[in-house]
C-alpha positions as a printed NumPy array, in Angstrom:
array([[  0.   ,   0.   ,   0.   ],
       [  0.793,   3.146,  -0.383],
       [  2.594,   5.443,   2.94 ],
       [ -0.552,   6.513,   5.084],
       [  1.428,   9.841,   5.635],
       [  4.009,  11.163,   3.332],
       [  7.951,  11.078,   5.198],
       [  9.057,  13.877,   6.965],
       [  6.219,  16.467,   6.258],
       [  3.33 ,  17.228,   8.918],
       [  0.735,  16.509,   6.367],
       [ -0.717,  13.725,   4.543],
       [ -0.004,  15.448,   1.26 ],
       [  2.252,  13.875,  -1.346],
       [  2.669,  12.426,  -5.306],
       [  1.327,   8.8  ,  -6.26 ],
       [  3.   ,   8.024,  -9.24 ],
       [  1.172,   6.576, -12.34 ],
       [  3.867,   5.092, -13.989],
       [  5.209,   3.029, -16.798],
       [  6.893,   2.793, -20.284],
       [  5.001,   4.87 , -22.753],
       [  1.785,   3.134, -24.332],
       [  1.484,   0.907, -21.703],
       [ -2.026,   1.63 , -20.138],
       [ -1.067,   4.133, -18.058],
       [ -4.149,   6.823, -19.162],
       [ -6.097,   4.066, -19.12 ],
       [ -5.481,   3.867, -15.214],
       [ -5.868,   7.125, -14.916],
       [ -9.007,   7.899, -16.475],
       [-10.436,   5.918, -14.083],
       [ -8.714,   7.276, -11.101],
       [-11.045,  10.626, -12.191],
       [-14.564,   8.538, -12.621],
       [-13.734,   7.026,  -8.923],
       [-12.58 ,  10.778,  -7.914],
       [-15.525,  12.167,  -9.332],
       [-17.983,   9.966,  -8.247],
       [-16.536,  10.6  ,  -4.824],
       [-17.029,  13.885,  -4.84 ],
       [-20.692,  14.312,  -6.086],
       [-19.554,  15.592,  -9.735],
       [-21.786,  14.751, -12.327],
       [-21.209,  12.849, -15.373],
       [-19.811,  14.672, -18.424],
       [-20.066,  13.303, -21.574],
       [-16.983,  15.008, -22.848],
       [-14.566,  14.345, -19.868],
       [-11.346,  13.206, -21.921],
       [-10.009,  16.337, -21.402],
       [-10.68 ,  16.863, -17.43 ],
       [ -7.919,  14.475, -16.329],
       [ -6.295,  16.821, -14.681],
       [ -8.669,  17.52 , -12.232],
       [ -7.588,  14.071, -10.736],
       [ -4.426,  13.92 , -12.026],
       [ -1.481,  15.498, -14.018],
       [  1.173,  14.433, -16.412],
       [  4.806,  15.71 , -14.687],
       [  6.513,  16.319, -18.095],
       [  3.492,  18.827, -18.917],
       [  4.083,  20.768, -16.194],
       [  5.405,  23.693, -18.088],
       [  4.485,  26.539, -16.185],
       [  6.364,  25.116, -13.165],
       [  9.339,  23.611, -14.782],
       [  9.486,  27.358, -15.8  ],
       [  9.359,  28.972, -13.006],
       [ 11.764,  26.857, -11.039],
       [ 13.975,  27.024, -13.757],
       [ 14.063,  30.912, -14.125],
       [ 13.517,  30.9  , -17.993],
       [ 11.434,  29.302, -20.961],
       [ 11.063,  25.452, -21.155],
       [ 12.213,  25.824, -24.547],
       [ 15.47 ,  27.279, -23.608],
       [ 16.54 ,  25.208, -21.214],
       [ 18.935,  22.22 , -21.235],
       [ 18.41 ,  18.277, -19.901],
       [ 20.639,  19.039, -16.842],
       [ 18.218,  22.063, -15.978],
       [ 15.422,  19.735, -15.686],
       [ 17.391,  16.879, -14.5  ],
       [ 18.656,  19.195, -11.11 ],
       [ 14.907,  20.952, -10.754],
       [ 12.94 ,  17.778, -10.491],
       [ 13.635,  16.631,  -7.15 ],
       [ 12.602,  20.081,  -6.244],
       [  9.497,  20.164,  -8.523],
       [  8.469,  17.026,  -6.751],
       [  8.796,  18.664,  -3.547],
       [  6.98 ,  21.666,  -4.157],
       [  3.767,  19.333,  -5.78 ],
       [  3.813,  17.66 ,  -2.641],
       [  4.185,  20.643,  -0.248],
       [  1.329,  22.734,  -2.444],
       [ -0.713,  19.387,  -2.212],
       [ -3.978,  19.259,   0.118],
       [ -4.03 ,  15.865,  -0.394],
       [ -2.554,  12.452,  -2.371],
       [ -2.33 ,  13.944,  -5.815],
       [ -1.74 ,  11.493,  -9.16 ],
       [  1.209,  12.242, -11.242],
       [  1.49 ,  10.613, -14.735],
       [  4.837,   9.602, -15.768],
       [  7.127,   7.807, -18.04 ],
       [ 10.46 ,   8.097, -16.655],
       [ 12.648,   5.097, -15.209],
       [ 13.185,   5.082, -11.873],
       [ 16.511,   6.005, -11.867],
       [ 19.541,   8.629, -11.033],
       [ 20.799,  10.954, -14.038],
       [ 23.437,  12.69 , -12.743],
       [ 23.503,  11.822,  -9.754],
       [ 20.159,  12.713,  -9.448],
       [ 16.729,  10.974,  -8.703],
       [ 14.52 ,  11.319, -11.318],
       [ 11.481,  10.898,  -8.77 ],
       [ 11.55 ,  12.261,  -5.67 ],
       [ 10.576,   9.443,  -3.439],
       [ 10.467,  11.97 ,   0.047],
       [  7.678,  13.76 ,  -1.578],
       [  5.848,  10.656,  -2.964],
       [  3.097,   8.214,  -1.428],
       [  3.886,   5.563,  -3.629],
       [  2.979,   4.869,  -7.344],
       [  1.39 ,   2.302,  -9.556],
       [  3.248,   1.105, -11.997],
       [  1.821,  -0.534, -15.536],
       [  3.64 ,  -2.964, -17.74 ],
       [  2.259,  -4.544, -20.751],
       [  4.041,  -6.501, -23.136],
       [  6.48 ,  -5.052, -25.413],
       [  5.273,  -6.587, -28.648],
       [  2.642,  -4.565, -28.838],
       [  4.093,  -1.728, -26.759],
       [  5.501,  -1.302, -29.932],
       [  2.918,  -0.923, -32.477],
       [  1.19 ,   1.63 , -30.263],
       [  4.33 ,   3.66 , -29.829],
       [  5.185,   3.557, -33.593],
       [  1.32 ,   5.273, -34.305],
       [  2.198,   7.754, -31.046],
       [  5.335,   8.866, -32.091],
       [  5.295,   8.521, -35.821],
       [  7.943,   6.433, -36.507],
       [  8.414,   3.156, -38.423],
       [  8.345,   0.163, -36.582],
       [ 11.767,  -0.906, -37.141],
       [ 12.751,   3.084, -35.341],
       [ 10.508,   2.491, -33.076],
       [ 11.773,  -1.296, -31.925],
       [ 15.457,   0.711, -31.704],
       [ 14.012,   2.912, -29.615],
       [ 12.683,   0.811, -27.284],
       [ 15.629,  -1.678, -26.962],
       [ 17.994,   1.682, -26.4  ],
       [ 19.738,   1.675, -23.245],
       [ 19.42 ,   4.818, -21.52 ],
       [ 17.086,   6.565, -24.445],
       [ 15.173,   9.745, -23.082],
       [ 12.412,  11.925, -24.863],
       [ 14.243,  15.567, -25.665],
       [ 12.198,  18.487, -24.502],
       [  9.503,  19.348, -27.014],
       [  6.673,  21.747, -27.374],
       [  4.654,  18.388, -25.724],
       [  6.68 ,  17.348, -22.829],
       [  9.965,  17.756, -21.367],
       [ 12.907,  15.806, -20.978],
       [ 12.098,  12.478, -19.687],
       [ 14.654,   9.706, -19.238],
       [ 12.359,   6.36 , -20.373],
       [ 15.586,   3.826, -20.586],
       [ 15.182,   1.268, -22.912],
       [ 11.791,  -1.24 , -22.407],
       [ 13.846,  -3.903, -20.129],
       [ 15.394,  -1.14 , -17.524],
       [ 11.918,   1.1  , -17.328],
       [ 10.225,  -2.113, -16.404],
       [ 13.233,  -3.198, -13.936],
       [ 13.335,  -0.036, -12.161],
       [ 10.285,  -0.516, -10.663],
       [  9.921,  -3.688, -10.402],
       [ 13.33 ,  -5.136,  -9.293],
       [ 12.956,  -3.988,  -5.836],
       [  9.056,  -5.081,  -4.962],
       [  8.905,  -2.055,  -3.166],
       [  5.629,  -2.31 ,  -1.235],
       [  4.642,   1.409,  -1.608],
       [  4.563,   0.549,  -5.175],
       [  1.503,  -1.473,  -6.692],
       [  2.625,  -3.725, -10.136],
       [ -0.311,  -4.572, -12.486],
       [ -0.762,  -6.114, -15.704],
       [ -2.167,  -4.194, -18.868],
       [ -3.541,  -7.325, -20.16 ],
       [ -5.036,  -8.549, -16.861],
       [ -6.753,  -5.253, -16.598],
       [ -8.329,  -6.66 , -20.212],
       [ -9.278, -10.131, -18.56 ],
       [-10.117,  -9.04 , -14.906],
       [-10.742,  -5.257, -14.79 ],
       [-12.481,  -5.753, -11.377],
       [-10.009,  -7.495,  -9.616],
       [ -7.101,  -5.263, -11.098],
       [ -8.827,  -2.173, -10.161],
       [ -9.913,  -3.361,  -7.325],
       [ -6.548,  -3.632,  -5.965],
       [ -5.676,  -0.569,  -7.29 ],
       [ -8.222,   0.764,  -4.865],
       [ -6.826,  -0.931,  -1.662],
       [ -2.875,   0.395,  -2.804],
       [ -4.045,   3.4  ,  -2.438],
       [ -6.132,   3.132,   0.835],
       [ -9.427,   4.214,  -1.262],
       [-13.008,   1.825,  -0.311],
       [-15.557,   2.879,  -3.214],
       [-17.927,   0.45 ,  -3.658],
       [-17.658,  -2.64 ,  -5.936],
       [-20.579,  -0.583,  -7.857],
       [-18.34 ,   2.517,  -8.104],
       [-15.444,   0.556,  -9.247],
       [-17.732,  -1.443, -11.906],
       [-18.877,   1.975, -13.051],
       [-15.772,   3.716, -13.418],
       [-14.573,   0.236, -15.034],
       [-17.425,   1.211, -18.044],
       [-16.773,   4.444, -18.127],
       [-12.532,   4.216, -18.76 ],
       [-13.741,   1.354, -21.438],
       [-11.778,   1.579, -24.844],
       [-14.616,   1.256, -26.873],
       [-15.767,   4.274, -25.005],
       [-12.81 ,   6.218, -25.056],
       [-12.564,   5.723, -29.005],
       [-15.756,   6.968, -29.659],
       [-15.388,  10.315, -27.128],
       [-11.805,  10.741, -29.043],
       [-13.685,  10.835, -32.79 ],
       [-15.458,  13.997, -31.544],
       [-12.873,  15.7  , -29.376],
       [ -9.047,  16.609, -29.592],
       [ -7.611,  14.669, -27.081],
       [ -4.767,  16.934, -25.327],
       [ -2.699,  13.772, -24.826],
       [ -2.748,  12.451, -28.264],
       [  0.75 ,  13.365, -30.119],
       [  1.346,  15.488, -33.004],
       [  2.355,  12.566, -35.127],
       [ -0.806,  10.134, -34.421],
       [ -4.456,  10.335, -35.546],
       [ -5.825,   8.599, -32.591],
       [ -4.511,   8.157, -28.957],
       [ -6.86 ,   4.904, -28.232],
       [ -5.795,   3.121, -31.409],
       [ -7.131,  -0.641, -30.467],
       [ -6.948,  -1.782, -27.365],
       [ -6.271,  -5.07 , -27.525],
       [ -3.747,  -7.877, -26.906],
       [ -1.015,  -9.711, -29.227],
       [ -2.128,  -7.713, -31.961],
       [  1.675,  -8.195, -32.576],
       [  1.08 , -12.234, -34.122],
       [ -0.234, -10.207, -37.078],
       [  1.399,  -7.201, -36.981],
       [  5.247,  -8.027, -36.587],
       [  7.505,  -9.438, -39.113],
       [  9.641, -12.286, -37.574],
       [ 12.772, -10.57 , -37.765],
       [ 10.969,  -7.633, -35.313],
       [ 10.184,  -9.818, -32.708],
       [ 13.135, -11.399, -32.846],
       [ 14.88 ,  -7.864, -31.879],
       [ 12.378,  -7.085, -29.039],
       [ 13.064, -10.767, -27.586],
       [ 16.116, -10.773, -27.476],
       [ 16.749,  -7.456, -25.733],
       [ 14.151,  -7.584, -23.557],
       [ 13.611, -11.374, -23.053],
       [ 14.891, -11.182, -18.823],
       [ 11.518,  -8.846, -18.106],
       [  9.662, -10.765, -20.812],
       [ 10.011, -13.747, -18.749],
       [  9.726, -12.186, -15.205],
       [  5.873, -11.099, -16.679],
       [  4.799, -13.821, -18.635],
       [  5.215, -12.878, -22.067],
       [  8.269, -15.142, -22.756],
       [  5.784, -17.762, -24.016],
       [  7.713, -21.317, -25.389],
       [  6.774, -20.097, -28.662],
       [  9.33 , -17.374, -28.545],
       [ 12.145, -19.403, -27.074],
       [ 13.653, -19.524, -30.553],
       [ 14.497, -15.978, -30.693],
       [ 16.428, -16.152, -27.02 ],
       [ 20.167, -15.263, -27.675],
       [ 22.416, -17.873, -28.389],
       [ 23.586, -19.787, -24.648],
       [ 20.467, -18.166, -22.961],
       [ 18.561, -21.835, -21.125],
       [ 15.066, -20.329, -21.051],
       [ 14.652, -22.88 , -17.832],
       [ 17.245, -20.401, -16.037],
       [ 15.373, -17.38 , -16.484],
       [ 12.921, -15.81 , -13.146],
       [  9.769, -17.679, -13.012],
       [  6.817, -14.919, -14.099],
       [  5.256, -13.277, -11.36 ],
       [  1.697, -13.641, -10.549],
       [ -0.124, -10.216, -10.355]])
């Protein structure tokens, strides 16, 4: 669960993380977070809500205006070692202007750049963290950032790759696939909650559920159920074809693009998977995606029987 009070502050203020590699589920989470935030507060229903996330919940590389103003000059002008040295004290600030737990989307590893965290853990609760498997990570992160798929494969099997600052977001340190996913989940830090994108396809309820108890919240199994429906894809698509969707990128058509799992047995050539595999087969296996099937594409020496048995989320 996450910390009942947040370390070495009077208050119970403080950041919960939404985290995880890019295209990984992580609005999905969060667009539930604000139906279960909503409901709790008595605010009704609007039928064009994809763009009131951040009244539950904010993503830290948008934060501009405060980046800005910590920084003493334009995001635009700065360099990655101005945002690398500010964040720390970004995070700080969040949690100090904070009346209560407040969600924080992001994509970084969590790692040190510089010698520097690139979350703040004294100002944070705890986080949720998403993984889904990197076979079709990839297909969705091609469409998002408008790359081929081969490009977008190098990306993700880059060791130590960041995102540059951008009119979108600013710098954020993603690692390659494999060390996102290990930085967060090597540890099994019990202030941070590990779920499955495709068990949140095949048991929403129990998923979110436990989402719920993390973070010390006790809606009802009929508010969860209804903010379950409401975060659907199918719904999300069809809010998205009348709306611009702040989120989506400058170099995709659609945000919610399908939904769906192994759309990479059609998708992917066998030479691509073979790439992701093979960098990223150690995490493969620790979640379950490492199926038998894919053995064959395990670097040469690698014993699939001495890999990390897949953990059960």
């Amino acid at each position: 669960m996450i910390n009942s009070r947040l370390k070495g502050a009077s208050g119970a203020g403080g950041i919960v993380w939404i985290a995880s590699y890019p295209k990984s589920g992580n609005t999905w989470v969060r667009i539930f977070l604000y139906h279960i935030t909503r409901m709790a507060m008595g605010v009704p229903l609007d039928d064009h809500d994809l763009n009131k996330l951040d009244r539950s919940s904010l993503y830290e590389a948008r934060m501009f205006s405060l980046f800005s103003e910590m920084i003493g000059k334009p995001i635009m002008d700065t360099t990655p070692p101005d945002i690398i040295k500010v964040r720390p004290l970004l995070h700080a600030e969040v949690a100090k202007r904070a009346q209560g737990m407040i969600f924080l989307k992001t994509h970084m590893a969590l790692a040190r750049v510089m010698d520097t965290p690139t979350i703040n853990m004294d100002a944070s609760l705890g986080a949720v963290y998403v993984v889904r498997n990197p076979l079709d990570v990839v297909l969705s992160l091609s469409n998002h950032i408008g790359m081929s798929l081969d490009d977008a494969i190098t990306v993700m099997c880059r060791p130590a790759f960041y995102s540059p600052t951008g009119t979108e977001e600013v710098y954020e340190p993603w690692g390659s696939w494999t060390e996102n996913v290990e930085s967060w989940t090597i540890r099994s830090l019990p202030v941070v909650l590990v779920i499955r994108y495709e068990d949140m396809l095949t048991e929403p309820l129990k998923v979110f559920s436990k989402v719920m108890t993390h973070l010390r919240q006790k809606p009802t199994d009929e508010q969860i159920a209804e903010a379950i429906d409401l975060s659907s894809f199918r719904r999300l698509s069809e809010i998205e074809k009348g709306s611009n969707f702040r989120e989506r990128s400058q170099n995709a058509e659609r945000f919610f693009r399908v939904g769906k799992a192994d759309q990479w047995k059609e998708k992917l050539s066998e030479e691509q998977v073979g790439r992701l595999v093979a960098a990223n087969y150690r995490m493969m296996s620790r979640f379950g995606y490492l199926t038998p099937k894919l053995y064959r594409y395990l670097p040469d020496g690698v014993d699939p029987q001495t890999l990390k048995p897949a953990l059960v989320h």
